[in-house]
N, C-alpha and C positions, 0 to 999 in steps of 0.2 A: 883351426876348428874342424870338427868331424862329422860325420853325418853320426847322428843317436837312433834309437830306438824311440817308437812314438809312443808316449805314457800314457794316452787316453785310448790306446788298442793296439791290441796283441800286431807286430808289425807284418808276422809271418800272413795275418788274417786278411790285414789293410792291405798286403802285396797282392792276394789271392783277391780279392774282389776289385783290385786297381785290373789283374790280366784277365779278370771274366769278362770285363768289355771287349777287350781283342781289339782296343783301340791305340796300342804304343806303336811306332812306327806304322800309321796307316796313312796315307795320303791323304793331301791336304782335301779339304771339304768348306765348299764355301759357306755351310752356314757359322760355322766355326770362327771361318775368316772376319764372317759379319759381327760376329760378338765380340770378339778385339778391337775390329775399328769402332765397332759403337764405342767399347768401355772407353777408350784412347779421347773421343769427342766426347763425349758426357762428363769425362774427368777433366778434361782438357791438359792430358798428358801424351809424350810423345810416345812410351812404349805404351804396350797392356800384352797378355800373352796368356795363353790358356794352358797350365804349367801341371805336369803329369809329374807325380815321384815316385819314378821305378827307384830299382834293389838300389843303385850306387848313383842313381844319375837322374836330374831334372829334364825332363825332353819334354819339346812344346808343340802343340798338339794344332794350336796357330798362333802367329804373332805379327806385330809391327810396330818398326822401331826397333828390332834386335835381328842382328846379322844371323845368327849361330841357331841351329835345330836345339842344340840340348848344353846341358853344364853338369859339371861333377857335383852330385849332389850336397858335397859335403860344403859346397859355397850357395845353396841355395837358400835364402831369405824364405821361398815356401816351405822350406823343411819347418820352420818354426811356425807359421802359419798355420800349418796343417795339424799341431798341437793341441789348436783349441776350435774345432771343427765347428763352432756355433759362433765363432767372433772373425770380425773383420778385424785383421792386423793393420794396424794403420803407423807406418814409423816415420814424423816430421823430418827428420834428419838421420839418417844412416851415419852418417861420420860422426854423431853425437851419440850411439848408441855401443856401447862397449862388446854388444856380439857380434858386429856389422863392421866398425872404424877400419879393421886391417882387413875384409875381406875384398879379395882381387877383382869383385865387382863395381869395389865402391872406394875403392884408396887409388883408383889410376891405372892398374897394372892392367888388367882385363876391360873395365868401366870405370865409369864415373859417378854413379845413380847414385843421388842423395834422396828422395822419397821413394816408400812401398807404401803400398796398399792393397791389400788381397784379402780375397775371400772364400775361405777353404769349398772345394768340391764334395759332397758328401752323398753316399751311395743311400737307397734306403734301409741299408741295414746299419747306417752311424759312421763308415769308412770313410776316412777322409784322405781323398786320391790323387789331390792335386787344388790349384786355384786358376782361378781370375784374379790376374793383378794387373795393375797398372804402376810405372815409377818415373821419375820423371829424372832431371840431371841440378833441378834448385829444390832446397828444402819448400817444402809447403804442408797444407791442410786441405783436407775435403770438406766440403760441407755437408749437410745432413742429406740432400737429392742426391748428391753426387754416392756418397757411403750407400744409400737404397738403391741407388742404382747396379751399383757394383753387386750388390746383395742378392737383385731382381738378375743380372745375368750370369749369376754363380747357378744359381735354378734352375735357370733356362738350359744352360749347359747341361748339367746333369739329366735335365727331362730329355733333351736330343740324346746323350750318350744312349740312354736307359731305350727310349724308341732304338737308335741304330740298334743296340740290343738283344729286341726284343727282334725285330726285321731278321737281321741275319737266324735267329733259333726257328721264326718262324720259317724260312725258307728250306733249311735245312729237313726241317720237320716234313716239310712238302716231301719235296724229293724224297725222302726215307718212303713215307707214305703210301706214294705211287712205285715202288720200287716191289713194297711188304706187302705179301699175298691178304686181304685182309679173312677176318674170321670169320666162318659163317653164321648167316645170323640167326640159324635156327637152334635155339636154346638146349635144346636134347642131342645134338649134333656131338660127337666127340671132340674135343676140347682141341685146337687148333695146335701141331706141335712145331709148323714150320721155326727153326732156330736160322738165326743169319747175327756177321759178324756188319758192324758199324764198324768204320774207319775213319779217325779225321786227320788230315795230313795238313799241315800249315806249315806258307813259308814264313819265318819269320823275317823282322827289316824285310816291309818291304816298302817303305820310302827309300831305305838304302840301297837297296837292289835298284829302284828307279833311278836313283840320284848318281849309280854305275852306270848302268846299260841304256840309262834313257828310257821313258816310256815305251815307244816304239820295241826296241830293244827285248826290254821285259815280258810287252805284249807276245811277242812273235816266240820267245821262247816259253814263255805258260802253254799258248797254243800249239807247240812242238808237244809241248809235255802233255797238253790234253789228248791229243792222238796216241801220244804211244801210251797212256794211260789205260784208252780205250782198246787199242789193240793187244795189250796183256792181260786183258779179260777172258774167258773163257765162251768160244762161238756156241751161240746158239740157246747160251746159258740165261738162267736172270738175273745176273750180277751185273751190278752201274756204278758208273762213278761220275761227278757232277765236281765243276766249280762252280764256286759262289760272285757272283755277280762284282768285279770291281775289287776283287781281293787274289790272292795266292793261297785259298783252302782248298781243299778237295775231302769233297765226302765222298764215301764207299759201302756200298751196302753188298756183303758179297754172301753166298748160299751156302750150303753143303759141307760134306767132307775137307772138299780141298778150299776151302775157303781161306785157312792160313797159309796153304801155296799162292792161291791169287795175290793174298798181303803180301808174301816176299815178293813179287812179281813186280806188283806195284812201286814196292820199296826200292828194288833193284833201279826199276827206269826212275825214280826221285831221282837217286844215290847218281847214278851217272850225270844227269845234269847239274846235280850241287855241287858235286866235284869239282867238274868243268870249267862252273863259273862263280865256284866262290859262294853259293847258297843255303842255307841250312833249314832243314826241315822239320818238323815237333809232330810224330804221329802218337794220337789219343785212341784206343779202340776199345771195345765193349761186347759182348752179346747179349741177343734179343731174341724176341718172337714176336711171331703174327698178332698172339695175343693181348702184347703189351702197348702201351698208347706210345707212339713213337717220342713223343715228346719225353719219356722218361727216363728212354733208351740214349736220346743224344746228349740227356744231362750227366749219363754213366761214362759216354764217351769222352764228353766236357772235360769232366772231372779229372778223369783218367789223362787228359789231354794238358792239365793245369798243375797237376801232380807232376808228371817229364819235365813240364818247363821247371819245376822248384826243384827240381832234382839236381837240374844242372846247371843253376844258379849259384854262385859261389856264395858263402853263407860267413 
């Protein structure tokens, strides 16, 4: 069995609003934790898993009851799931079901899981990005609380992602903000031409980076990296650059002329620690003005930042 293309949306679209969360490889979160172990007790099954479908591969975003972060997508039961974004997949018996019987989750080789039940994640533009499921290792049925239940924490998830979201744009937005000289507010004034370049630099994996270097580890080398970040800025200037709270992003708002020297600069001290240790970085960038609501600047940068990553995604 292979991983398909999803019929009810363009997949290239469904991929693109899966990385606008910026939630694949992000460290665990306990409210996340909380929604698995509820489904797991409400369903009275031993797994449940909040199941993300990147390009080739299923990665869980939490779980309990299964060893493994992620699976080849092309064995994942939410692939099919995620088909019909408005239904709960409910399958009594996997060994009974002719797309499921040889799959290495469910014939022995990998697992043993004889029930699924999941119910797609869907973005509010109709993407369906992943589930909540539950499976257990004996055929069964849910009952009608247990199916709304499922149904009521597929929502839930979605409404946390969509806040994580909205939290990190807003912060970002700050930062920019206080950084960008604002306009003046006398209406006759000539029109504000400060231009400045946005930067978003991410590391990508970074569970796996944790899951390398240890948190500790991690920590101690961001903050290496936040200094020399800071110290390849230009003295005296108004160029900053900030991480985001609990992640490996760095925003950059830099001035002037030399503002794509500063980007190399920046790039440069990345470049030498992902070398080092093995880490990879996605920088998004954009230009702006004083003029512009920053919030429309960082959705240029966004974009531009979500374009790279599809770039170098093997297709």
């Amino acid at each position: 069995m292979t991983a398909t293309s999803i019929p009810t949306l363009d997949e290239a679209s469904r991929q693109r609003a899966l990385d606008r969360y910026h939630v694949l490889d992000s460290l665990p979160e306990g409210a996340f934790d909380d929604i698995v172990q509820l489904a797991a007790t409400l369903c009275g099954t031993p797994t449940a898993l909040i199941s993300l479908l990147d390009h080739d591969r299923q990665w869980f975003k939490a779980r309990t009851g299964f060893d493994g972060t992620q699976t080849d997508r092309s064995i994942a039961v939410c692939d099919h799931a995620i088909r019909s974004p408005d239904t709960l997949m409910e399958i009594p018996d996997l060994r009974q079901d002719a797309r499921f019987a040889h799959n290495p989750l469910v014939d022995g080789t990998q697992g043993d899981a004889r029930f699924y039940a999941g119910m797609p994640l869907v973005t509010p533009d109709g993407a369906a990005i992943g589930t909540v499921c539950v499976l257990d290792d004996t055929p069964r049925h849910l009952d009608d609380a247990q199916r709304a239940a499922l149904q009521a924490l597929a929502r839930l998830t979605m409404t946390l992602f969509d806040a994580r979201a909205r939290e990190r744009a807003h912060e970002h937005e700050a930062f920019v903000a206080t950084v960008v000289a604002a306009p003046a507010p006398d209406a006759h004034a000539a029109p504000a031409t400060t231009h400045y370049t946005l930067a978003l630099l991410e590391l990508q994996d970074l569970a796996g980076t944790v899951a390398r270097l240890g948190e500790r580890g991690t920590e101690k080398l961001l903050q290496e990296l936040d200094a020399a970040l800071e110290a390849a800025l230009p003295s005296g200037g108004t160029d900053a650059v900030s991480r985001s709270s609990g992640s490996g992003e760095y925003v950059a708002v830099l001035h002037g002329g030399d503002a794509a020297r500063t980007l190399e600069r920046l790039q440069a001290e990345i470049s030498a620690r992902a070398h080092a240790h093995g880490l990879r970085f996605l920088t998004g960038t954009t230009q702006g003005t004083a003029r512009e609501h920053t919030g429309a600047v960082f959705l240029r940068a966004e974009a531009d930042l979500l374009d790279r990553k599809a770039a170098q995604t093997p297709h």
